[in-house]
N, C-alpha and C positions, 0 to 999 in steps of 0.2 A: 309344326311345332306349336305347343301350347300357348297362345298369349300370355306374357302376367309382365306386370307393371315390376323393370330394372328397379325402381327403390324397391321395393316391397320384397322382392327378389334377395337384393343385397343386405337388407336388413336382418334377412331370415339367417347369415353366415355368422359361426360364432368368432368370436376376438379374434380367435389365433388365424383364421381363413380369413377374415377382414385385414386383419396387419397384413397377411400375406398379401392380397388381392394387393392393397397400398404398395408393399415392397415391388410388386411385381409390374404397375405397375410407372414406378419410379424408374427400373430399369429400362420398360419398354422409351422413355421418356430421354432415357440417356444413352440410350442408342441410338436416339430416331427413328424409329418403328413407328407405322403409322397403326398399328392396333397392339392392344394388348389380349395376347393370344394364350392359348391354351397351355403352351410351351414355357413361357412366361410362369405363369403361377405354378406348375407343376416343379419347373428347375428353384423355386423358392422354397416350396415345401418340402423339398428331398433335401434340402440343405440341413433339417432339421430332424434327426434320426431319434428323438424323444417323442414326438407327434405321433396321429395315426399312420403316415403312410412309412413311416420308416419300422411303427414297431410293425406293421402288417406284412414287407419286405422281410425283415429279420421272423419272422412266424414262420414262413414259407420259403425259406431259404435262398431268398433272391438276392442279389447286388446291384445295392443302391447306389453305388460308383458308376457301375454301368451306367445305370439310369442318367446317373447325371451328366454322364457324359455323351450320351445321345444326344438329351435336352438340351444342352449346350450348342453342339453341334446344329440341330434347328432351330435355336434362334437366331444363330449365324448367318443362315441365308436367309432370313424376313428380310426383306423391303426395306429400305431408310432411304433417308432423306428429311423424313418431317419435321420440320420446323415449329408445329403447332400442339396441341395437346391428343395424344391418341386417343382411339375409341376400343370397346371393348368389341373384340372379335364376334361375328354371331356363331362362332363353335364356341367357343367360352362361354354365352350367354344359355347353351345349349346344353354344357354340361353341366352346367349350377342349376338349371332348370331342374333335369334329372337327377342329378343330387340332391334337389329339395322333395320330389317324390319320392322319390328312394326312403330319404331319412323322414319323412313324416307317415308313409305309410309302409311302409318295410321294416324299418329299425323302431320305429317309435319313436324316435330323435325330435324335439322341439328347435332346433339349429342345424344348419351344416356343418357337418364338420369334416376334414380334412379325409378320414374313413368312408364318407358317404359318397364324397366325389371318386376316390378309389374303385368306390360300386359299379358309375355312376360311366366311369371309363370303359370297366369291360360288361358293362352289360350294353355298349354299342360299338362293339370291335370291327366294326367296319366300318367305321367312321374315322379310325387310327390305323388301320391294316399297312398302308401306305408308309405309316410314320416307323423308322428306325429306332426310335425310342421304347417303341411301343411292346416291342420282343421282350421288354427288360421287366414288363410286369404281364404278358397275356398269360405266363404260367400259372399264375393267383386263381384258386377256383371260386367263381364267385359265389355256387350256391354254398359251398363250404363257409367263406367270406359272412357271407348274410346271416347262418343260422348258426354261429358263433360270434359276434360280431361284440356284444359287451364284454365277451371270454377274451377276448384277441385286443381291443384295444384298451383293455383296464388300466396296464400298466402307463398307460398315454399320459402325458402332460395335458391334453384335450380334454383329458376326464375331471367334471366337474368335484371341486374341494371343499362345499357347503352344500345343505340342503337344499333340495328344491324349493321353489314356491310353493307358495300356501294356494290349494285349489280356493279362486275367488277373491285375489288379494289381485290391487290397483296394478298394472303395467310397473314396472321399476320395484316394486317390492319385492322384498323378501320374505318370508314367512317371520319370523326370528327378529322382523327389526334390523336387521343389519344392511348392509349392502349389497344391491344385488351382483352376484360375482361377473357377471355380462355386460352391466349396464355401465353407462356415462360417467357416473362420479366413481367405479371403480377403475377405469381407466383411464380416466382425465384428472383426477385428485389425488391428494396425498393426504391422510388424515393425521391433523398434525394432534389434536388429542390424543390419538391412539398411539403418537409416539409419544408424548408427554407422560402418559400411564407404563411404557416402557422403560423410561428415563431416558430417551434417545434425544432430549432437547436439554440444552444446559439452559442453566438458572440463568435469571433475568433481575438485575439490581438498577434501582438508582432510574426506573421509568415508571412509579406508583400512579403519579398522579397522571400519567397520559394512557394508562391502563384502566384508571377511574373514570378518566372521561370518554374511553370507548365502550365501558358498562353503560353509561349513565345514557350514550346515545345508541347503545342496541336495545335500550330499554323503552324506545320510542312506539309508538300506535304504529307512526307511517314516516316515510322515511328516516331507516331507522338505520344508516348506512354511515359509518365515519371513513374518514379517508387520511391516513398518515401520511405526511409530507415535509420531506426534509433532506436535505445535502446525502451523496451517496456519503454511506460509512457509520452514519448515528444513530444506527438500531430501529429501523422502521420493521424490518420482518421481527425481530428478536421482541419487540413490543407485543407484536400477535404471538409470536411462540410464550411472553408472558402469560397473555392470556387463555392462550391451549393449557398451560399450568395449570393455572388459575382453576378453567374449569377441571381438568383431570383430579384435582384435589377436592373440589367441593366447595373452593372458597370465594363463590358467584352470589347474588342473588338468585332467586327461587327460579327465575324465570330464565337463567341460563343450565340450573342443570340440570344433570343428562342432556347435554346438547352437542352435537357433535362440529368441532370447527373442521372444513375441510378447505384446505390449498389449491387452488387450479393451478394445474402446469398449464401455461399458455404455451409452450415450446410441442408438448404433445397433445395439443388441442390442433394447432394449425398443421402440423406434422400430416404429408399424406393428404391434405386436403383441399388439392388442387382442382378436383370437379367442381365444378360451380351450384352454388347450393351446401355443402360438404360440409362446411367450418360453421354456416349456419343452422344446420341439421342436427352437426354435433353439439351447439350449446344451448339449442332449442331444446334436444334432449336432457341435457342436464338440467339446464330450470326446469321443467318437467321434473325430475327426478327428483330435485330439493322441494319443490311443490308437494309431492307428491307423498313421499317421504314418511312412515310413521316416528322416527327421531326427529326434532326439529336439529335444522343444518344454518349452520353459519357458513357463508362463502366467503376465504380468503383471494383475493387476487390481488397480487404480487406485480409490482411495473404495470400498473392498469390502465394506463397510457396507451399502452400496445393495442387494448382493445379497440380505440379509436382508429376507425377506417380499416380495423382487420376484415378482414372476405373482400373488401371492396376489390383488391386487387385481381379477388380469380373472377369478378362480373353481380358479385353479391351485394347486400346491401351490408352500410356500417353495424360491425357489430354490436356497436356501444346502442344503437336503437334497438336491440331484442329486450335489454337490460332495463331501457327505461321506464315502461309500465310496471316491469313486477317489483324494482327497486320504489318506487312512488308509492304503491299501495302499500308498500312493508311487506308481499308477499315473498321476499327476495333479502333475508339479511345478509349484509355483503359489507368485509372489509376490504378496503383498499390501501395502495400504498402505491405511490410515486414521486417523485423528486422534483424540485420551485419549478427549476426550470422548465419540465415538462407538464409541469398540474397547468403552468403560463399556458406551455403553447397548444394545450389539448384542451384543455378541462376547464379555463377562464373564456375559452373564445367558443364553446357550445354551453351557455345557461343553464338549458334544457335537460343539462348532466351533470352540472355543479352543483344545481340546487336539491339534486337527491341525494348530496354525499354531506358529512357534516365536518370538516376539516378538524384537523387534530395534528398541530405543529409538532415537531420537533427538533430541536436545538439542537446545535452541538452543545453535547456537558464540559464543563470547566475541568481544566484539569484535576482539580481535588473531587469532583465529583466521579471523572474517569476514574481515577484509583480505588473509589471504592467499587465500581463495577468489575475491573480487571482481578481488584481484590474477592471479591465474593467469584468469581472465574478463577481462580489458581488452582484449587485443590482439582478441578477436573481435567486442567492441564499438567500439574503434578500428577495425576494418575493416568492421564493417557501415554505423558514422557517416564515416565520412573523416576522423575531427579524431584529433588527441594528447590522450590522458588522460596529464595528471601524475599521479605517484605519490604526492602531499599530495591529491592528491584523490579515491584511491580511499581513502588511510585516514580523508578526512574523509568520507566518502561512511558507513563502517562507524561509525566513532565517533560523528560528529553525527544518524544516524539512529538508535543503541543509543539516545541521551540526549536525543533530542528527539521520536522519533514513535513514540505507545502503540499497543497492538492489534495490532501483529503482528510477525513472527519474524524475526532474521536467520539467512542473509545474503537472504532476499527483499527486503525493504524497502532494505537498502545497494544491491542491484543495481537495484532499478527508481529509487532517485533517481540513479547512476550514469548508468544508462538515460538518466533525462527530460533530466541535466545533459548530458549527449552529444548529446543531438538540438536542443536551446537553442543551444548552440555550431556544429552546424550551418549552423541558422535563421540564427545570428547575419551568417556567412559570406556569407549571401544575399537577406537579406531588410532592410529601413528596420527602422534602431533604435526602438525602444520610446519615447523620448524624443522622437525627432520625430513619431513618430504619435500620441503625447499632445498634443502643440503643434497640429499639425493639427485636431486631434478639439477642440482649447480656441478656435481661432479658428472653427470654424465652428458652433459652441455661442454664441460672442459676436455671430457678425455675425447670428445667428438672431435673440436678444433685442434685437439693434440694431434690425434690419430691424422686428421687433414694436414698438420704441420709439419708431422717425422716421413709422410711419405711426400711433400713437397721437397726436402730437405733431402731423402733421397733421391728423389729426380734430379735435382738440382744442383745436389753435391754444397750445398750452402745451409751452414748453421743459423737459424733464428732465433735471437734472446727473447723470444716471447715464450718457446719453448720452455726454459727455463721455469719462468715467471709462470709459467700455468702447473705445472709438474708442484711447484711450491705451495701454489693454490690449491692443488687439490691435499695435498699432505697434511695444509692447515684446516681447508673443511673438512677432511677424513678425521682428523684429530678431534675437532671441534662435535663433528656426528657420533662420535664414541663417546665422548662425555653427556651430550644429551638424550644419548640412549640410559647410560647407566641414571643420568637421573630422571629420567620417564620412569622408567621400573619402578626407580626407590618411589616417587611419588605415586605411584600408580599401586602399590603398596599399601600405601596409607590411605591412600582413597577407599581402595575396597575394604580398607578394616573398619574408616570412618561411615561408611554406608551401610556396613552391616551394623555397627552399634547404634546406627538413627534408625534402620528397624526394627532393632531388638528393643529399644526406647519407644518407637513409637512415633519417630519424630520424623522417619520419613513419608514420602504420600502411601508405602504398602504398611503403613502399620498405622493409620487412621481409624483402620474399620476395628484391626486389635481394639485400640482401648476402646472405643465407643462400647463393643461388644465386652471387655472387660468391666466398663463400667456399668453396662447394663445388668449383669450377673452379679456385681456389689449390689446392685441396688434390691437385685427380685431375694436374695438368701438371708435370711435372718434368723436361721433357725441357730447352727454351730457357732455359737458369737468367740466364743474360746479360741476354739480350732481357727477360726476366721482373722482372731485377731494375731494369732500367731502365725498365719501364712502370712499376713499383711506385713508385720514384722521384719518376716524373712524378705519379701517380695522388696520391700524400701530400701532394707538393705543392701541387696543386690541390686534396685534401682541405683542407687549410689556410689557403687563401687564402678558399675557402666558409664555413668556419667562422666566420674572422675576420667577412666580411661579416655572414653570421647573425649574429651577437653583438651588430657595430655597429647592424644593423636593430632588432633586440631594444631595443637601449638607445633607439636612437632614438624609434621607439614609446611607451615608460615616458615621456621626455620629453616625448611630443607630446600623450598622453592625459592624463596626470597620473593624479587620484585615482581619476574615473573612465571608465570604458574603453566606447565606443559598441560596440564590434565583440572580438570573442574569437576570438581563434586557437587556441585548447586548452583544454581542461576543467580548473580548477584548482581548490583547496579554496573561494574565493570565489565561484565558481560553485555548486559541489553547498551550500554554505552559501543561498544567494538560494532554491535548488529547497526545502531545507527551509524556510526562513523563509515561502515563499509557501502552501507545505503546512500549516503549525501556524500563521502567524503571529507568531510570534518573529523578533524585529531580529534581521536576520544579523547585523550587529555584535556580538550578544552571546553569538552561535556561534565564528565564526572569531577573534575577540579571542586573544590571546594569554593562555593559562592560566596562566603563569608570573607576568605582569605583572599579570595579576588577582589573583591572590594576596597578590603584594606590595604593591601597593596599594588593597587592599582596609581596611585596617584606617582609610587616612587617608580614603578613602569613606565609612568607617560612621562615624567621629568628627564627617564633617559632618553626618552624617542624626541621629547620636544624640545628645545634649547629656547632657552630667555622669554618662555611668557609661563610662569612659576603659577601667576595668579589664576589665568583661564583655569589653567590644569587642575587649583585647589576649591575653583567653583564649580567645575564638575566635578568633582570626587564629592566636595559634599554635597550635591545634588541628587549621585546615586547613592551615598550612602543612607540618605531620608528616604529614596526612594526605597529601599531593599528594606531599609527598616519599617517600613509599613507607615510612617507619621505622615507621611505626604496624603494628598487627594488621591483613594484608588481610583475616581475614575477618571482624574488627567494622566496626560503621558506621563513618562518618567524623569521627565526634564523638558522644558523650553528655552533654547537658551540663541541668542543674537550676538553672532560674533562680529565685530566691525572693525576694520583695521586695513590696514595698506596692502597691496600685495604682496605676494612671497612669506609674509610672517609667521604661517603656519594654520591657518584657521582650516582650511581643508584637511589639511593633515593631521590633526589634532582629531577629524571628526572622524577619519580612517583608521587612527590606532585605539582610538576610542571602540569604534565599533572591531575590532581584533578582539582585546583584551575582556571586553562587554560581554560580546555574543560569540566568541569565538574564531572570527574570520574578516577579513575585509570585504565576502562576499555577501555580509551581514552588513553592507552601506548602501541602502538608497539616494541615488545622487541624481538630484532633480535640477535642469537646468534653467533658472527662472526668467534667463535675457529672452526665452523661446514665447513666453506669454505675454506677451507686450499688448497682445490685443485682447478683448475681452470675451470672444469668442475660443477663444482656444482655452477656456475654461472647461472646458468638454473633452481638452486631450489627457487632463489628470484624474475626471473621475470618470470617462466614460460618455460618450454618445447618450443622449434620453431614446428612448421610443421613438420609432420613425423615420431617425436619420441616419447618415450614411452611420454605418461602424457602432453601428449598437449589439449590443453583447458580446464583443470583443475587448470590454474593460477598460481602465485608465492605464495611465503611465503611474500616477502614485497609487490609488484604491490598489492596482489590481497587484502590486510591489507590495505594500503591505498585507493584504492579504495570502499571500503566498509566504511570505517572512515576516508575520508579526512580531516576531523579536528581531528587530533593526534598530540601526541610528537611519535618519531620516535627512539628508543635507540636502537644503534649499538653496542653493549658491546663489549670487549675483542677486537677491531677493527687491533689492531696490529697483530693480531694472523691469520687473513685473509690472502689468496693470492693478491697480489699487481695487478695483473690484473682483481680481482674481486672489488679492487677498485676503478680502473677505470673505473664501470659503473656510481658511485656518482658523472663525473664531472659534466654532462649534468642535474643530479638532483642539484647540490647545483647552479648551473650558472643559468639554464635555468625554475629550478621547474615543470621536468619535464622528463618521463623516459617510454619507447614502453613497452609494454609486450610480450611475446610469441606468442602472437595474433593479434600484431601490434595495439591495442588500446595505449590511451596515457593516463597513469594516469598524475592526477595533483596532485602536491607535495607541493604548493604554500599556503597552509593554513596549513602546518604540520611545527613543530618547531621540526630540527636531531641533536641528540645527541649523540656521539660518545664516547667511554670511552675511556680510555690507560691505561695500566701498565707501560708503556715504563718511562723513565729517573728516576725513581722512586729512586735509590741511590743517588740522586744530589737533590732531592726534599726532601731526609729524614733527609740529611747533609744540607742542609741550613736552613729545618722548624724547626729544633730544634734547634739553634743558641741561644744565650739571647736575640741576638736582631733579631726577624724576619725581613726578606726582604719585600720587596713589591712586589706587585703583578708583576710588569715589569720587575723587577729583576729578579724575580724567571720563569718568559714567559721567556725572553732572554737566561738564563743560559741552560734552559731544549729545547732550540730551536734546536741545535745541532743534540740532541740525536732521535728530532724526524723526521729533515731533513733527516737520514741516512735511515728510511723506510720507511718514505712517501713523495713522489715526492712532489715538491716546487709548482708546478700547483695548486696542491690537496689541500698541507697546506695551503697554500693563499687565497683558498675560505673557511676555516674554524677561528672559532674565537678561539683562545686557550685560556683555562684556569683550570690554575694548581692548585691543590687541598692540603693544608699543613695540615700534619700529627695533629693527635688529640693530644690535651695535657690533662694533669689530671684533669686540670677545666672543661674544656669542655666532656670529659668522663664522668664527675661527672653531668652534666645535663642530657646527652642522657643516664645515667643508669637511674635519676628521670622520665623520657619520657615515657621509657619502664616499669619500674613500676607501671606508672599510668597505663598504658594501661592492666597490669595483674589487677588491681584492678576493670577496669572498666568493665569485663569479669567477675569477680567472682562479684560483684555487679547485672551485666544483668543474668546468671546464676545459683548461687545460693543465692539470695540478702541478701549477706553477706558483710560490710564494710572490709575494706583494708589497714592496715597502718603498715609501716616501719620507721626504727629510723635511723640519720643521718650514724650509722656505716655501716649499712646494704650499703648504698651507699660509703661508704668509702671503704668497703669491697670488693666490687663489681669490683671497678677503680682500688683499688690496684693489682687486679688480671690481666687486661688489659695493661700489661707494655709492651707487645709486640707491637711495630711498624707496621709489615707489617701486622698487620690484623684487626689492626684499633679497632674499634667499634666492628667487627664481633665476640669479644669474650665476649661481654655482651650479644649479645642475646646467645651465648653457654652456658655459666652461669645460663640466665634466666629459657630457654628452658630443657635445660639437668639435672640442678642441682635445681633451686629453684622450678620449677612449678611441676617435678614428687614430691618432697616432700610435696606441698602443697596439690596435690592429692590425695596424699597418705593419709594424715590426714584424709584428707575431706570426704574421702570412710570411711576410719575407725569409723566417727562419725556418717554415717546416720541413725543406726542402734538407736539412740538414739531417745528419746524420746522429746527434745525440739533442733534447728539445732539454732548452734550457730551464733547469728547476728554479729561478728567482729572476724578477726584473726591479731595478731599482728605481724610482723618476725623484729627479733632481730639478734645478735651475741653472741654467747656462747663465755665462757673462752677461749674455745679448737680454735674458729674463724670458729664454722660449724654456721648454721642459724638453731635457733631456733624460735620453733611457739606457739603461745599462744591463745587459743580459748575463748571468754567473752559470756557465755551465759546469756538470755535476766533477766535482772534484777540487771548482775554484775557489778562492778566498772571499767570504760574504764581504761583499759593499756594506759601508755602514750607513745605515740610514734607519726610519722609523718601521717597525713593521707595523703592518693591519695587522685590525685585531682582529 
């Protein structure tokens, strides 16, 4: 056999015999074959009936099923076991050997290609004679094969789609300037210029200036290399896709254009290149290529982190050391992009590769700033879905996903709920509303349990009233599904009338390019100004009369749907509202609510949920109402405020329906327990571990809460109980809304309203709220000022708003036990739909037992909890056994002063007593 050097060898194979060799072998690899054999590459390339060896099979009229099914068959019995990396067969090295004679002096061929090795087989048939496979192509005549061989595989995907080289041009060149169709950056790159020149990259708003400062550093002698770094989700690629723009347009300095940027896939760089040396070959070759190059190349790489210690794993050296020199001397421009956390743990701890890259931050954008990027994004989401996006719905798109969905970045998250609400509206346009496929999905759920009931009932000879009760049910949703069919139609009517008349207007995404192209033909025609003015005439008029129509359809619609809507003809804030709510769970209602009217009457919502502290409730309301109004500091929170008062009075509570009504949910309360910091070390457990020690980058308990729910209430309970230099991380939060973590990130605090508790002067608070005549609120601030000067430095209390919480009185006990009672009734109503009523002593009873002071309120739900609700259980178990479950239980007061309970089965005379409400 001829000597020749295995690289030199494989080098000679073009792309498509190269992936194959890889693909083949991967298999060898996944079967445990300890070589990778002739059988191997062959059953890869029959797989491919577009290639040489299928069209040369299809020429000559063979069956390449056969084929494969031979080769199948022998690799079957190869050898396994191996655990390690295979070798290549020395008949495999034997036929690529001969294959490259073949094709360099037989064909003329500069590569192997898949046709050569075909030759390459039967021009040593007794070297396969043996093989079973091998019958499925001896009939191929070779000298035939050879002296038609460009006739026979023209039709090939193997057949070169650009010109040849330029006789005389460098290695990796093209003739033409372009790329070479064999070479490295054509199969490891993606040229994202040449998509930008397609329009295959959407526009890029609202990143100018971090665009400017990647010009400003390609424009360097030597290291000339910037590196974008920033949280996944805030447009680190989409910045470089700006700049493919950029250059596709022309709107570079001199010295980027004609410059072509190209993307490394790192995914098909490593792909396949498990030999040792491979991964380093292949990017050797590439720089080389970009070196080499008559266009100058700009190298994009994407998560360039990856590149640290790639090859290391098959025995190579780090990739990031090929990179070094050419990145240094500038002979190597190259964007980067990766994320804090990884530029830390790659890119901060080797120097030697930081300082050839020139950082280039970026933010997440503010909400108002998302909106205009999502904004300038619409019209190609509008034309890739067919629907109308409102413009309340791109900014609730930005706003309700800053404030509602943690964990990732805008404007990513604005645009993929943007995205999901676009394709929703869609669906909507074509497919059974959601409402009737519920009704469907509920009758054949009932007629199941039916079906299960009438043939129990026959076995059994025994009627069941549930029977009944389902046969009803289904009669009232059959009812109920005819009527929402008849109004789908009618709305589904006016949809498509109001869709065609936005694009006969112009005003949907398919009639954009209309007028632009309308108005371009105004602009070029000046000659028939008559004739012109009299189309134009007509044309208005008829604009006008469309108009009209749309409007009236519009309206008509609003009245045919009402509240709510089966079918959507456009993406509106109430839409991207439903896409968040089904992502977090959060009532849309408490998304798209109107923030104005929530404000304002918020304070007569917390007076119904809080009983007797009037005042607290009117210092938050106007707190957030300065805050909403903009006159406050934007960049303190939106409230600080120190609640201090006795137990039970409501101060926790007050911070839970606050954060309800606020942010939309109670799961919008961060509730921080302050008696847990007593020592001064544990100042590490709320922002995070520093560098080095245990539980670093696993976050705080507060940082890493607010960061996830930047829109919160923030409640510090028990705050007196803390160490005093762990409150001295709260100045820089309450002044500046704004506090490092363990990781040196900055959360913002600036949209959270912090509520602090106290126990503290609560003997001067329980001696003057119960007076005859209560004090005022200034009074009772003043008096209790003292007691809370002696533990918290005067700095500290000066950025907080105080306000003191006066002891329950019996009136007001007497409300929040009715609170609580309703809330036990509306429990055993959803539960066991059973009504609920108690008589004024029961509440009498209840209050009288709460004379204790320092625990406020807390001993009605003890009452509740402990004493009324195990006996109301206890009944309720004792009666299931029964035969009809009683619809109402009554609780009254015995002589003795225990509670008594009275059960009305259906038919009996209602107890009189109070009902829940």
């Amino acid at each position: 056999m001829v000597q020749v050097d295995l690289k030199q060898l494989l080098g000679r194979l073009n792309p498509y015999v190269k992936r194959a060799l890889e693909t083949a072998a991967g298999h060898s690899v996944g079967r445990g074959h300890y070589e990778v054999a002739v059988e191997h590459l062959l059953l890869v390339m029959s797989e491919d009936e577009q290639r040489d060896l299928g069209i040369i099979l299809k020429q000559f009229g063979l069956d390449a099923s056969g084929l494969r099914r031979g080769l199948q068959r022998a690799t079957e019995t190869l050898k396994t076991g191996n655990t390690g990396r295979p070798v290549f067969s020395p008949g495999l090295i034997e036929l690529l050997t001969d294959a490259w004679l073949i094709s360099s002096i037989e064909l003329s061929q500069q590569q192997i290609r898949s046709g050569a090795i075909v030759a390459a087989l039967l021009a040593s048939p007794s070297r396969y004679a043996m093989a079973d496979w091998f019958e499925a192509v001896r009939a191929i005549p070779l000298a035939e094969l050879k002296a038609k061989f460009r006739d026979i595989v023209a039709p090939s995907a193997e057949e070169p789609t650009v010109p040849a080289a330029t006789p005389g041009a460098a290695p990796g060149q093209a003739g033409n300037g372009a790329l070479p169709p064999d070479g490295a950056l054509a199969r490891f790159t993606i040229n994202f210029t040449e998509q930008a020149r397609k329009g295959k990259i959407d526009p890029v708003f609202g990143r100018d200036r971090e665009i400017r400062q990647m010009i400003d550093i390609l424009g360097r002698r030597r290291k000339n290399n910037p590196i974008c770094v920033g949280d996944p989700g805030v447009g680190k690629t989409a910045v470089v896709e700006g700049l493919a723009l950029k250059m596709a347009e022309g709107d570079v300095p001199d010295f980027l254009k004609n410059v072509e940027l190209l993307s490394l896939d790192l995914g098909m760089l490593q792909a396949g290149a498990g030999v040792k040396g491979e991964f380093e070959n292949r990017l050797k070759g590439i720089i080389d290529e970009v070196k080499a190059s008559p266009k100058p190349i700009v190298l994009f790489i994407d998560e360039a982190h990856m590149l640290v210690g790639a090859g290391a794993s098959a025995g190579g050296g780090d990739a990031a050391n090929l990179l070094k020199p050419a990145l240094a001397r500038g002979e190597l421009r190259t964007v980067a992009a990766t994320t804090w956390s990884e530029y830390k743990k790659y890119f901060e701890k080797d120097p030697a590769l930081a300082r050839r890259f020139q950082l280039v931050k970026l933010d997440e954008p503010s909400p108002s700033e998302a909106i205009t990027i999502v904004r300038g994004l619409r019209a190609a989401y509008e034309k890739s879905h067919g629907v109308y996006v409102r413009d309340d719905a791109v900014a609730a798109a930005a706003n309700l996903s800053a404030r509602y969905i943690s964990g990732r970045q805008l404007p990513d998250k604005a645009v993929d709920v943007l995205d999901t609400a676009c394709a929703r509206v869609k669906l909507s346009l074509s497919t059974k509303p959601a409402g009737i496929d519920d009704q469907e999905r509920r009758i054949a759920t009932l007629r199941r349990e039916l079906a299960a009931l009438e043939r129990d009932r026959t076995t059994l000879g025994k009627d069941n009233p549930r029977i009944a009760e389902i046969e009803e049910e289904i009669a009232g949703i059959e009812a109920q599904k005819v009527e929402a069919i008849v109004q789908w139609e009618r709305e589904k009517a006016l949809v498509d009338r109001i869709v065609a008349l936005r694009r006969e207007l112009g005003l949907g995404p398919d009639g954009i390019a209309t007028l632009e192209a309308k108005a371009a033909d105004n602009d070029g025609d000046n000659d028939d100004d008559d004739r012109d003015e009299d189309e134009a005439d007509e044309a208005g008029s008829s604009r006008e009369a469309a108009e009209q129509e749309l409007q009236q359809a519009v309206a008509e619609l609003d009245r045919t749907r009402g509240k709510t809507a089966m079918i959507h003809y456009e993406v509106t804030a109430d839409a991207v509202g439903q896409v968040i709510s089904d992502w977090t769970g959060i009532p849309v209602g408490s998304m798209v609510k109107d923030e104005a009217a929530a404000i304002l009457g918020m304070a007569a919502n917390l007076r119904q949920r809080i009983k007797g502290q009037d005042h607290a409730v009117s210092a938050l309301d106007e707190g957030m109402r300065a805050a909403k109004a903009g006159v406050n500091n934007p960049g303190q929170p939106m409230g600080v405020f120190l609640f201090v008062g006795t137990s039970g009075v409501g101060k926790t509570e007050l911070a839970t329906q606050l954060a309800d009504l606020l942010f939309g949910g109670e799961r919008f309360l961060i509730t921080i327990n302050m008696s847990e910091f007593q020592e001064k070390h544990t100042v590490s457990k709320l922002v995070g571990a520093p560098a080095g020690y245990v539980g670093y980058g696993e976050g705080g308990l507060l940082t890493e809460a607010v960061r996830q729910r930047p829109y919160s209430v923030v409640l510090l309970d028990e705050c007196e109980k803390a160490d005093p230099e762990v409150l001295n991380l709260f100045y820089q939060v309450f002044d500046k809304g704004t506090l490092a973590d363990g990781e040196g990130r900055i959360i913002d605090f600036k949209n959270t309203v912090i509520i602090l508790t106290s126990n503290l002067a609560t003997d001067i608070i329980t001696a003057m709220g119960t007076q005859e005549e209560k004090p005022s609120t200034a009074e009772l601030t003043e008096a209790i000022r003292p007691s809370l000067s002696r533990h918290f430095k005067p700095a500290l209390l000066a950025r907080m708003q105080i306000v003191p919480f006066y002891p329950l009185m019996p009136d007001v006990l007497s409300e929040i036990v009715r609170l609580k009672l309703n809330k036990v009734g509306k429990r055993l109503r959803e539960s066991q739909k059973m009504a609920f009523h108690y008589s004024d002593a029961v509440v009498e009873a209840i209050t009288a037992r709460c004379t204790d002071v320092d625990t406020g309120a807390r001993n009605i739900d003890h009452i509740v909890n402990r004493t009324l609700l195990p006996e109301i259980a206890t009944e309720i178990i004792g009666r299931m056994g029964e035969e009809h479950a009683p619809e109402s239980l009554s609780v009254d007061i015995g002589p003795e002063g225990s509670f008594t309970y009275r059960f009305t089965l259906p038919g009996s005379s209602e107890p009189v007593a109070q009902a829940a409400e």
